[in-house]
C-alpha positions as CSV (number, residue, x, y, z in Angstrom):
1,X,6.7,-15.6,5.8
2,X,10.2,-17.0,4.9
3,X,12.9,-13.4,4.1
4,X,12.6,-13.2,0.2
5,X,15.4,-9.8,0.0
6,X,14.2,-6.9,-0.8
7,X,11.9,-5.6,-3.1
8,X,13.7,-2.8,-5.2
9,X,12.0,-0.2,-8.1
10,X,9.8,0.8,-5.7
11,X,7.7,3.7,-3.4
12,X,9.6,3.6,-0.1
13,X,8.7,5.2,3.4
14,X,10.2,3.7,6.3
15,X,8.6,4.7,10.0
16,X,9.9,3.8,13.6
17,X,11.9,0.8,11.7
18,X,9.4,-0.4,9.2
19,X,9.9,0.0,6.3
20,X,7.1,-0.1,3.4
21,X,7.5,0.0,-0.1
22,X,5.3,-0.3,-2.7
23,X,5.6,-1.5,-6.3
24,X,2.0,-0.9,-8.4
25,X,1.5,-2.0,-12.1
26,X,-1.6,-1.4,-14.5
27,X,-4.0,-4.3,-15.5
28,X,-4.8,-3.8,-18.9
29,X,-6.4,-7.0,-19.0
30,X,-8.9,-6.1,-16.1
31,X,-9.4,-2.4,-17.3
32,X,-12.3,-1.0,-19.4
33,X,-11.2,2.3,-20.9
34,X,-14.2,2.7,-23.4
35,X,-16.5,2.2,-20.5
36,X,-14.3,4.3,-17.7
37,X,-12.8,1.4,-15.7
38,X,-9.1,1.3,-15.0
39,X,-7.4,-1.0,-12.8
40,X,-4.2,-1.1,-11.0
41,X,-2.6,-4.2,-8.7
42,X,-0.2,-3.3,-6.1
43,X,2.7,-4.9,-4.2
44,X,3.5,-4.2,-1.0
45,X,6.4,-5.4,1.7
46,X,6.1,-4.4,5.3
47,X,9.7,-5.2,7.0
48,X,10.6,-4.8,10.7
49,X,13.7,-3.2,11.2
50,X,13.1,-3.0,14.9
51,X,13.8,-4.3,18.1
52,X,10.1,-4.9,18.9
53,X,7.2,-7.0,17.8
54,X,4.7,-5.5,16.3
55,X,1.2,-6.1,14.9
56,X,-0.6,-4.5,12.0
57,X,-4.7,-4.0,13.4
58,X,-6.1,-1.3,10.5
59,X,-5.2,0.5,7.3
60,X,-6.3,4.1,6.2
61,X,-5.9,4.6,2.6
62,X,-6.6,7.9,0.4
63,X,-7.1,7.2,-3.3
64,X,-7.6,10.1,-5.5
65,X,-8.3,10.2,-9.3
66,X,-7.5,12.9,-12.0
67,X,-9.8,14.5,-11.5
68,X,-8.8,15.1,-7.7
69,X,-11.7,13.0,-5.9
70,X,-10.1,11.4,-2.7
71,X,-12.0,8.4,-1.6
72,X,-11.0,7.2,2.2
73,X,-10.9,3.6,2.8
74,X,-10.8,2.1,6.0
75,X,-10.4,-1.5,7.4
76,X,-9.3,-4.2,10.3
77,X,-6.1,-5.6,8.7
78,X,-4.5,-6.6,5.0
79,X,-6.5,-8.8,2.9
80,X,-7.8,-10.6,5.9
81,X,-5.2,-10.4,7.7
82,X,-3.2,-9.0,10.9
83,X,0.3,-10.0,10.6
84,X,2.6,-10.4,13.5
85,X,6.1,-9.1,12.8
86,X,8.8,-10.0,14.9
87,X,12.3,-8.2,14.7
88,X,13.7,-9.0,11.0
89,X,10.6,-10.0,9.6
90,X,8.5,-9.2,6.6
91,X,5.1,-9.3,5.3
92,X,4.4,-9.0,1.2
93,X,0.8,-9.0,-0.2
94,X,-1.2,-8.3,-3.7
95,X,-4.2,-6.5,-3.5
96,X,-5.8,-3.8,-6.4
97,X,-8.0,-0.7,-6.7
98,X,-10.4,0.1,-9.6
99,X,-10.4,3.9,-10.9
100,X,-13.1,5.3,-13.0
101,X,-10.0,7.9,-14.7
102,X,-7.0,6.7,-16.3
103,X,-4.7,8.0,-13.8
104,X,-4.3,8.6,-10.1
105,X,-2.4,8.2,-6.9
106,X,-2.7,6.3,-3.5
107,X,-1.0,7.2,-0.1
108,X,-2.3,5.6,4.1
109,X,-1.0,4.3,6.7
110,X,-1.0,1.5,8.7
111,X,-2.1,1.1,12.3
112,X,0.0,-1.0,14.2
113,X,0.5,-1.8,18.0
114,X,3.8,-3.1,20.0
115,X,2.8,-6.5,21.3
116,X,4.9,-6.2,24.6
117,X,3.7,-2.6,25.7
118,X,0.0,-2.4,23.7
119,X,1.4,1.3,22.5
120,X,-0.2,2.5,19.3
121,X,2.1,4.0,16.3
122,X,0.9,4.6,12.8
123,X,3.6,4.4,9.7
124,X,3.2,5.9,6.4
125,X,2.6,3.8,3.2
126,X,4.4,6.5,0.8
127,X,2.6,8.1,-2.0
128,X,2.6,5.9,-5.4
129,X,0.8,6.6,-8.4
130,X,-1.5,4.7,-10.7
131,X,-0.4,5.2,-14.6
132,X,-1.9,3.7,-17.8
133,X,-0.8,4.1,-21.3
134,X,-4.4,6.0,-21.5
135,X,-3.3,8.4,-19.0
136,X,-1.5,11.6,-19.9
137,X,0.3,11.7,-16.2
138,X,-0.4,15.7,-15.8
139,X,-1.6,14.4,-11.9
140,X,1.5,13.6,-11.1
């Protein structure tokens, strides 16, 4: 994926040179408040600031609600995906989660590998919360 800067107003945690930052916004248009839906897309930029190439294999996300219910979701990849990221690159995708409360917050990590040596590191997707105008942000 071609180097489109940085992405700035965002969640940032950056682990063994990679950086990840997320950016999360609320889909009013999607969201059902009188029947309990809410839903929330999010951003997310995965940079190599490292000397070695390395490949994202799984993802570990905790989503909690207001209420303080932490579901655990668990997969191969990013929306299909296992990107390869060679020193300087980045990787940006849009995906979204569906809460049954008007507020919450997500938090993971990522699973990667070095390509060269086949050792194993995880990196932290930082904490970033999920807000609507129905919310009244005491979660947070």
């Amino acid at each position: 994926m071609p180097y489109a800067g940085p992405m700035t107003d965002g969640y940032s945690a950056t682990t063994r040179h990679i950086r990840v930052t997320v950016r999360s916004h609320y889909l009013a248009d999607q969201s059902r408040p009188d029947e309990g839906t809410y839903v929330w897309a999010y951003r997310i930029r995965i940079e190599n600031f490292g000397r070695e190439t390395v490949q994202l294999l799984r993802r570990t996300w905790l989503i909690t609600d207001a209420r303080g219910r932490t579901q655990r979701v668990q997969g191969a990849g990013v929306v299909g995906q296992q990107p390869v990221l060679e020193p300087g690159e980045a990787f940006e995708y849009t995906s979204g989660t569906p809460l049954d409360t008007p507020s919450g917050f997500m938090a993971g990590q990522y699973h990667l590998v070095v390509r060269d040596s086949g050792e194993e590191f995880d990196v932290e997707i930082p904490t970033f919360s999920l807000d609507s105008p129905e919310g009244d942000g005491r979660i947070h």
